[in-house]
C-alpha positions, 0 to 999 in steps of 0.5 A: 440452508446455504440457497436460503441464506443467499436468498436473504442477501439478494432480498437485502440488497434489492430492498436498500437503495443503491446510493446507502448501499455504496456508501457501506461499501464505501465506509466499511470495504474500501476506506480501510483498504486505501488507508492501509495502501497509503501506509504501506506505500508511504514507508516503502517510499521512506525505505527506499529513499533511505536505501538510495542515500546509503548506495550513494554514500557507500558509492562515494567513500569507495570512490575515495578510498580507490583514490587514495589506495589505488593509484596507478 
């Protein structure tokens, strides 16, 4: 059954043209895949900005009270 149903597939792929079959692969596999990378890429990016300006800040604020309490 399982060589059968292998052999159907080579069948299927050999019988459509290679162009249509890309652009299945295209439309169904890839498309999806990229868009899911460009979110999860793009909040990772907004995370880490939003990370780095609380470092900096909470850098800064230390720094002050340092100064103001720390004096030597």
């Amino acid at each position: 059954m399982k060589t059968e149903l292998l052999n159907e597939f080579f069948l299927l792929q050999q019988s459509r043209s290679n162009a249509k079959y890309l652009d299945i692969l295209e439309e169904r596999i890839y498309s999806p895949i990229q868009k899911a990378n460009n979110k999860v890429t793009s909040w990772m990016t907004k995370r880490g900005t939003m990370l780095m300006k609380l470092e900096k800040n909470a850098q800064l604020r230390m720094n002050k009270i340092r100064k103001k309490f720390l004096k030597y």
